[in-house]
C-alpha positions as CSV (number, residue, x, y, z in Angstrom):
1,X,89.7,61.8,102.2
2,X,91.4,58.6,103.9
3,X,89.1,55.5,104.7
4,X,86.7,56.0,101.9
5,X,85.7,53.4,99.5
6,X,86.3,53.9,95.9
7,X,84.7,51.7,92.9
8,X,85.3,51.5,89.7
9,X,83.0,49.5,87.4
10,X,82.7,49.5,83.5
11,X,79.5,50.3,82.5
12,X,79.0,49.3,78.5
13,X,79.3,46.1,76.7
14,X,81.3,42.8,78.3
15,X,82.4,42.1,74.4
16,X,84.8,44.8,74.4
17,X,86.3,44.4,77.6
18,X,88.5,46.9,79.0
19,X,91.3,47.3,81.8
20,X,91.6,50.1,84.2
21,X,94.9,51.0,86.5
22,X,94.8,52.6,89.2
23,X,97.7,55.0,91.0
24,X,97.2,55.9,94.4
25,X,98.0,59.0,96.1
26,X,101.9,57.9,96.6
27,X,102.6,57.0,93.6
28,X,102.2,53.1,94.0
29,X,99.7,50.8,92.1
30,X,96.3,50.8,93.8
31,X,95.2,47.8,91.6
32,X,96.2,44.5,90.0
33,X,98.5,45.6,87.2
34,X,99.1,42.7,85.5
35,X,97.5,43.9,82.6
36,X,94.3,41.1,82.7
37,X,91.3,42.5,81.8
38,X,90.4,44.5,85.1
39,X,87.0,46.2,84.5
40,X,85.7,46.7,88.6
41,X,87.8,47.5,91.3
42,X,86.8,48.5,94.8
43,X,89.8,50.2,96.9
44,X,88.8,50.1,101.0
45,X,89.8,52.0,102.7
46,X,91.3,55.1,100.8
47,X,94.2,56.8,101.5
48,X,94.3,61.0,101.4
49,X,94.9,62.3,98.4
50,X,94.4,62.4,94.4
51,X,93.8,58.8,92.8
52,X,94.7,58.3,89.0
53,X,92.9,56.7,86.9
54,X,93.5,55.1,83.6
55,X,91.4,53.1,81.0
56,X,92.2,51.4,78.1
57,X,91.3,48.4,75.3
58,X,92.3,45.4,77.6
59,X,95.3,43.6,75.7
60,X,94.7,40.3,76.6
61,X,91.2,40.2,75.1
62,X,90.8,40.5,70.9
63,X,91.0,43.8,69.6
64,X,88.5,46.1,69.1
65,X,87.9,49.8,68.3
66,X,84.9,52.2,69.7
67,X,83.7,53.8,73.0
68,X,83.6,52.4,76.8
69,X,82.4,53.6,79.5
70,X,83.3,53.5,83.5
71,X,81.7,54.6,86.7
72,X,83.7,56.0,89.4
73,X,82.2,56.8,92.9
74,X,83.5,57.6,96.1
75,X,81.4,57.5,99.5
């Protein structure tokens, strides 16, 4: 729904930082794209609709390999 808050927080080690993009609903960047290592976001309000959300390794940090983990919540 429209005017709620979404956040977006990585959960496991700071060492292996990652960067998560955000699309909202219409299409257009919901985040900082400028591929920094972006690993909390909070979006208020929301718009209507179906956000995207996508995580990887963050390319300005050194390289790593293994798992991460984010939180998403709405409310």
């Amino acid at each position: 729904r429209s005017g709620q808050r979404l956040t977006i927080e990585q959960l496991c080690n700071a060492s292996r930082p990652i960067s998560i993009f955000i699309q909202a609903p219409d299409g257009s960047d919901a985040g900082d794209m400028d591929l920094s290592c972006h690993n909390r976001y909070d979006i208020s309000p929301t718009s209507r609709g179906d956000y995207k959300l996508t995580g990887q390794e963050c390319e300005k940090a050194d390289a790593w390999r293994g798992n991460y983990r984010f939180r998403v919540s709405v409310r």
